[in-house]
N, C-alpha and C positions, 0 to 999 in steps of 0.2 A: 419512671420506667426508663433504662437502657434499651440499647439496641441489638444487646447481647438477650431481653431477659425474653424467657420463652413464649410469652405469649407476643412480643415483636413481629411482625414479619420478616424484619433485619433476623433476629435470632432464630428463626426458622429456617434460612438460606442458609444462614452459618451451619446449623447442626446437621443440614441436610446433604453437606457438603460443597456448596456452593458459594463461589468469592465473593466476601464482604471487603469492601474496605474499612479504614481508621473510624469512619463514623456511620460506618453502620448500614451502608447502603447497596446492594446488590451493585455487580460489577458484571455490565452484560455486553458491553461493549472494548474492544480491542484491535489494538493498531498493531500491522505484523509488515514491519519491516525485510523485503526480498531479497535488495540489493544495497552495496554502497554506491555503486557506481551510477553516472547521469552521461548524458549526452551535452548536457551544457557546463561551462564552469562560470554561474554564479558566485560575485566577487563575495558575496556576505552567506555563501555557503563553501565553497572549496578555497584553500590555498593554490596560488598558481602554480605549485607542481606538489600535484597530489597524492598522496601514496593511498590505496586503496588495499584494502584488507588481500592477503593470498587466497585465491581460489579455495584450497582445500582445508582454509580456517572459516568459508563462509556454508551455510547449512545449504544443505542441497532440498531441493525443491521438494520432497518425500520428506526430510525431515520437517520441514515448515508444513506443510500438508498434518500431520502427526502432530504438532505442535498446536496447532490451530484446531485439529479434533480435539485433545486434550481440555482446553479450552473449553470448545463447545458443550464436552461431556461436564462441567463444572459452572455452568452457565451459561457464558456468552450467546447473543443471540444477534449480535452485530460483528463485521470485522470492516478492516478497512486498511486495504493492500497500501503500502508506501513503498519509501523507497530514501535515498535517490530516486533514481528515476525508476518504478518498476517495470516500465515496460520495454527497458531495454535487456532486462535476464532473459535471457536465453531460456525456452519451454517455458515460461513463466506461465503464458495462453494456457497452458494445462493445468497447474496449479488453481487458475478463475474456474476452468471447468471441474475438476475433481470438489471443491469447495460447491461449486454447482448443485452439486450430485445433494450436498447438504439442505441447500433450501427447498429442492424437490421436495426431500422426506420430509419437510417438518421442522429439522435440528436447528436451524438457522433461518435466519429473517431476513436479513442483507448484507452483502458483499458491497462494498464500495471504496473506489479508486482514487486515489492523489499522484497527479502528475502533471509534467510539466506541458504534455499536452504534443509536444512534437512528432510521436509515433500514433495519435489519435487516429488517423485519415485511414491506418491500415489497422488498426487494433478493435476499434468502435463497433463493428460488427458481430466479431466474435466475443468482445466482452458483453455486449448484449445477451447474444445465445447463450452464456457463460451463465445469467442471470446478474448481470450487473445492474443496474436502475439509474444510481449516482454516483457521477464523477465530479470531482472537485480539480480546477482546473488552476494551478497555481501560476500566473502572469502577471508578472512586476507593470508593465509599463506596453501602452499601442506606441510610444515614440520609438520608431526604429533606432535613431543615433541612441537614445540611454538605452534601448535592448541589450545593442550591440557593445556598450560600454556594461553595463550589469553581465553580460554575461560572459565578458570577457572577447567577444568578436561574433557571436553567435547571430545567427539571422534570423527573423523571423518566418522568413518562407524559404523551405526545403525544397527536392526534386520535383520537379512538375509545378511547383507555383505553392507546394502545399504548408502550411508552416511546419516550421523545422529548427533544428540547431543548425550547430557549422556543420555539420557532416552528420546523414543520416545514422550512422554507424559507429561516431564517436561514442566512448565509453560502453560501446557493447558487449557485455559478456559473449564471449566464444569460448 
């Protein structure tokens, strides 16, 4: 028995219209990258001067919305927002809630987050209400001297004591 042949459950998903991979196995999980852009410049993720894609070569928030239903309508029942950094795109907050609207109905199972955690202190709230659960929190290092050398000068505590990059606002889309 293959995983194409019909009485599979792989070849069930296939015929039913829904993504199988190379061997056969339903594909229900998907990574949907937001933005290029981050707040920090990790030495083993950016060159130090970085060209980041032009604005209007990157998809706008509606098209990744649409993209991510698409998806859902052919399976998916996981996603799981990246980035760079995503929560420094601009409206991005509405993209969690629109994808929201998803697991209300049923369509989707979980929304979950990869970041580097710096905008957490003002984001956490609303990504919750968004219906987030899990965020994955990606942190090289608690020694401040290699933070600030991995991240190229970046601090670990931002405005108010909170943790941060160099600059709340670095690499923000506007």
């Amino acid at each position: 028995m293959t995983p194409y042949d019909a009485t599979s459950p792989q070849g069930q998903s296939a015929r039913s219209g829904g993504l199988v991979d190379a061997f056969g196995r339903a594909v229900t999980y998907l990574r949907l990258s937001v933005t290029d852009r981050c707040d920090l410049r990790c030495v083993y993720c950016m060159t130090e001067h970085m060209t980041f894609l032009p604005k209007a070569e990157v998809l706008s928030l509606d098209e990744l919305e649409r993209i991510a239903g698409a998806f859902i309508g052919l399976g998916v029942r996981k996603l799981r927002i990246t980035g760079g950094e995503p929560l420094v795109r601009k409206g991005v907050l509405g993209l969690f809630e629109s994808l929201g609207r998803r697991l209300e109905s049923g369509a989707l199972d979980e929304i979950t987050l990869t970041t580097n955690g710096t905008r957490l202190a003002d984001f956490a709230r609303p990504l919750a209400a968004a219906g987030v659960k899990r965020i994955n929190v990606s942190l090289d290092t608690l020694k401040p001297d290699l933070f600030r050398t991995l991240t190229r000068g970046g601090d670990r505590r931002g405005p108010g004591g909170r943790p941060g990059g160099q600059d709340q606002r670095r690499g923000a889309e506007g």
